[in-house]
C-alpha positions in Angstrom: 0.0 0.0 0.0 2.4 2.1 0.9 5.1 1.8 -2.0 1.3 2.7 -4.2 0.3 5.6 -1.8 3.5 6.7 -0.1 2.7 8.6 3.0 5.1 11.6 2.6 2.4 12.6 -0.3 -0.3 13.2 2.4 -1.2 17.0 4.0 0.4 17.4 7.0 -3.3 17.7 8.7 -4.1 14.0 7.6 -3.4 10.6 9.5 -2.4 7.8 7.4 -1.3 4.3 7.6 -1.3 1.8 10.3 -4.3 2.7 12.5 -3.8 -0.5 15.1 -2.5 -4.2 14.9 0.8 -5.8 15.0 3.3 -5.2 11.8 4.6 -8.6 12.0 0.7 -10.5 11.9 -0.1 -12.6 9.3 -2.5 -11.5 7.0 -4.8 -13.8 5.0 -7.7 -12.0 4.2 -8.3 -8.0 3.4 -11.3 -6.4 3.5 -11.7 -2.9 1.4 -14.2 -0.1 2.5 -14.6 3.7 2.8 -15.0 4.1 6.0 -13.9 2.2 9.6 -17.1 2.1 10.8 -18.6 -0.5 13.6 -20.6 -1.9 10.9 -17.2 -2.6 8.2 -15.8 -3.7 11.7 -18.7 -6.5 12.4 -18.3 -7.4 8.4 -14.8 -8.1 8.8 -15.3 -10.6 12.3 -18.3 -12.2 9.8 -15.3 -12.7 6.9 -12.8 -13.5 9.6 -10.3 -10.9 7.9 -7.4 -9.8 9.3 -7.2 -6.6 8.6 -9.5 -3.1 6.9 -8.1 -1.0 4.2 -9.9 2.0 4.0 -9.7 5.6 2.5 -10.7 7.8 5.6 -8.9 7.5 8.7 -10.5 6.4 11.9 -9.1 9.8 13.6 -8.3 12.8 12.2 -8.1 15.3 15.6 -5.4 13.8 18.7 -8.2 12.1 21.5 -7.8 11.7 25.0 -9.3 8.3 25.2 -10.1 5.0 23.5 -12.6 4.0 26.1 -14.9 1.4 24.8 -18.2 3.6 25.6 -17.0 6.1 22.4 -17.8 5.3 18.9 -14.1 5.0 17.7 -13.0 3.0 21.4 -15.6 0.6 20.4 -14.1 0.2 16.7 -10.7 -0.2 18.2 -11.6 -2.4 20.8 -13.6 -4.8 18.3 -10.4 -4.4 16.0 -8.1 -5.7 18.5 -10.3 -8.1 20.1 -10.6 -10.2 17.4 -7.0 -9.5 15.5 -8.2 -7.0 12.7 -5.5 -4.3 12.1 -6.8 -1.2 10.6 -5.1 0.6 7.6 -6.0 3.5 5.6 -4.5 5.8 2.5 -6.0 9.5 2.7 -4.6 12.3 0.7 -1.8 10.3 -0.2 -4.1 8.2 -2.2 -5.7 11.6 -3.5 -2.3 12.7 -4.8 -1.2 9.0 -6.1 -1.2 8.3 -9.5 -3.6 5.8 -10.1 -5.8 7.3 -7.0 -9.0 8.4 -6.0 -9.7 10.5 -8.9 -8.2 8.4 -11.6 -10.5 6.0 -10.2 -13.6 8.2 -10.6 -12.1 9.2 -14.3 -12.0 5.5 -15.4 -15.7 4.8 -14.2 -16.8 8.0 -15.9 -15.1 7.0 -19.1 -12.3 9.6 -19.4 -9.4 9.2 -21.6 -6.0 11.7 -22.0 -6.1 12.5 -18.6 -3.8 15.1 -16.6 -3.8 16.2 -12.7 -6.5 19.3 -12.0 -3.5 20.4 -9.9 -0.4 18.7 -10.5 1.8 17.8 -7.8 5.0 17.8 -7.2 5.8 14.6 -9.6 4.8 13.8 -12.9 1.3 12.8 -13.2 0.6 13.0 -9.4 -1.6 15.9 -8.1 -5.2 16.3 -6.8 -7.9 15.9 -9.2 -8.4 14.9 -12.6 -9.2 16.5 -16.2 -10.0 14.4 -19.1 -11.5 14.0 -22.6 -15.2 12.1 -23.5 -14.6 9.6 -26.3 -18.2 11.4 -27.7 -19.6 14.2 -27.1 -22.8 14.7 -25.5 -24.9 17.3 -23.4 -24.3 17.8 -20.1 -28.2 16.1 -19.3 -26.6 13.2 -20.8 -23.6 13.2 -19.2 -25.4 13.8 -15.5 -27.5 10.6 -16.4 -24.0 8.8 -17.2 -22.7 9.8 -13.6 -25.8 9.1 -11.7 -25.8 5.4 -13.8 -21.9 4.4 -12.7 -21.6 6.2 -8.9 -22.9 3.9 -6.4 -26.9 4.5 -5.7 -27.5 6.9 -2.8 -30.8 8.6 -1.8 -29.4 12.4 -2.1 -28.5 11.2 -5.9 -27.0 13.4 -8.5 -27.6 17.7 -8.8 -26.7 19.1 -11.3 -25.9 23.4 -11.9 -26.0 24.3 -15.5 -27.8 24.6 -18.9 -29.1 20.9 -19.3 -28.4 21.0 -23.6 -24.6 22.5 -22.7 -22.3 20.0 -24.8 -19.3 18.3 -23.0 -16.3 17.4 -24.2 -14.1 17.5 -21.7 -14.3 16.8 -17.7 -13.0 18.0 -14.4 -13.0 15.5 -11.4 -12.0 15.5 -7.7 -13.0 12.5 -5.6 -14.2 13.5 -2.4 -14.4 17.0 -1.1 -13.6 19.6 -4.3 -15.0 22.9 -3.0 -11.8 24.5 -3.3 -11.0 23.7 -6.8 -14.1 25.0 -8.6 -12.4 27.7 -9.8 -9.5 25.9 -11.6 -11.9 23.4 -12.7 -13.4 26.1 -14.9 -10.8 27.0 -16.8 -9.9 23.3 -17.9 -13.1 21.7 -18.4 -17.0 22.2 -19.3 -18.0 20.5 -16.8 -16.8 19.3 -12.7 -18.1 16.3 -11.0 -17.4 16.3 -7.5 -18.6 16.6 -3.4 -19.8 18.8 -1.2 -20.5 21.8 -3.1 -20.7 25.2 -1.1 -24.1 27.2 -1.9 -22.7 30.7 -2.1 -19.5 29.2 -4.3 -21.5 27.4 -6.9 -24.0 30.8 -6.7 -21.1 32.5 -8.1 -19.5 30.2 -10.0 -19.8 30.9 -13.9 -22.2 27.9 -14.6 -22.3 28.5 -18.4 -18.7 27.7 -18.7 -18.5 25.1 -16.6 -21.5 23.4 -15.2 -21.2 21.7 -11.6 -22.1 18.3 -11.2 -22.4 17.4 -7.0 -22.2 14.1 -5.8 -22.1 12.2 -2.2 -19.0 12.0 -1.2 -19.1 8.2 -0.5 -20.4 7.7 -4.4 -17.4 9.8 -5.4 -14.8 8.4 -3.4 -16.2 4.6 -3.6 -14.7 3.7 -7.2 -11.6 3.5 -5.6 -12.1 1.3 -3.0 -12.8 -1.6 -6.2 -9.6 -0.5 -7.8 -7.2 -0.5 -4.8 -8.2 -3.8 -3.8 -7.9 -5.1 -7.1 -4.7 -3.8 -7.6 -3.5 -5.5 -4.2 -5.3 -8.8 -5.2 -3.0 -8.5 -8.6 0.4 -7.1 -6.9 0.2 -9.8 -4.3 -0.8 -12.8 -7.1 -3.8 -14.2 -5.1 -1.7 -14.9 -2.3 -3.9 -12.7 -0.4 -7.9 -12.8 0.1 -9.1 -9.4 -1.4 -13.0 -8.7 -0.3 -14.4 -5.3 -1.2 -17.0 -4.4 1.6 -20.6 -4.6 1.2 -21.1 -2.0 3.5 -22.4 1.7 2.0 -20.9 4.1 4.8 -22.8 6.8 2.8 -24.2 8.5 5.9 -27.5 10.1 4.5 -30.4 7.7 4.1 -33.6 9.0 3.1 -34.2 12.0 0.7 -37.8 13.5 0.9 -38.9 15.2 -2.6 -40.1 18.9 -2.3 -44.1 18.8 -3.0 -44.6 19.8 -6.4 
């Protein structure tokens, strides 16, 4: 994982890498997720794996306490209980080339694609642009995004004139707030999460049109491709599950009346 997502490419705010569980454990099975939560916890005791890849790290802030009676002591203690080291690859995986946006650019269909904002190596950096092989408008395209992301019940929304024609694409899996503006000098159209009101208000839609997605839809096509490419690195010496679990944390979207 590591020699894929090296940890000196992660922000200094982030936590990456070995969350718990001994170095020098065997490991037999993997199981691949989003999210360490309880539930991707009680999946792996069900599999009997022996240890959790994930994206987002268990902790992000220093605590004071791993007491079982808090949400994240109860994941650690469950973890260690039954000998399931926890793992994750953040922004490191974010800046790695193939990462979390190449994976969302592959399930989208992009081809000839360079870093939104390249990083300090060739062909790493956060985000992606690329090319459609055809055309179409961006209607079309929104459909094409809401058919390949993961089904979620805040879905797809979409800022922009629906008959606009794309050609080409900007992405950022996960959070890409901050790189709106970039986006809309390089592409027709961004796909990303968590979208600020006022930002998109003033963003200049009928350049680029913004397409807003859950950040667990966004970030979740990577979760298929790392643990493929760990099933293929390690030739099938290791299990390699990807978790059923959605750790999407929205549930129910109620329609305005018309």
């Amino acid at each position: 994982m590591e020699s894929h997502y090296p940890p000196f490419l992660a922000e200094e705010w982030d936590s990456v890498g070995l969350i718990c569980g001994d170095p020098d454990a065997t490991v037999g099975r993997v199981l691949f997720a989003l999210d360490p939560t309880i539930d991707v916890i009680h999946e792996a005791m069900e599999l009997q794996a022996d240890m959790i890849i994930t994206h987002h790290p268990l902790f992000l802030s220093g605590v004071h306490s791993v007491a079982r009676d808090t949400l994240s002591g109860r994941i650690i203690h469950e973890a260690l209980t039954h000998g399931i080291a926890l793992f994750n690859a953040h922004t490191n995986a974010d800046q790695a080339n193939p990462g979390v946006s190449d994976a969302l650019a592959d399930i989208l269909g992009l081809t000839d694609c360079i870093p939104l904002v390249p990083g300090a190596e060739i062909n790493q950096g956060i985000g992606r642009v690329g090319r459609l092989r055809i055309p179409m408008t961006l209607s079309e395209f929104a459909a094409l995004v809401a058919m390949k992301l993961p089904a979620t019940a805040v879905g797809t929304r979409v800022a922009g004139d629906p008959e606009a024609l794309i050609t080409t694409v900007a992405v950022c899996g996960g959070s890409g707030d901050s790189l709106m503006s970039v986006a809309s000098t390089l592409a027709d159209v961004y796909v990303t999460s968590d979208l600020k009101h006022h930002k998109v208000l003033d963003h200049p839609r009928e350049v680029c049109a913004l397409i807003d997605v859950p950040h667990f839809a966004s970030e979740w096509p990577w979760v298929v491709k790392v643990a493929e490419l760990v099933a293929q690195e390690l030739g099938g010496t290791v299990d390699c599950v990807v978790s059923s679990i959605r750790t999407d944390p929205w549930t129910t979207q109620i329609a305005s009346p018309a």
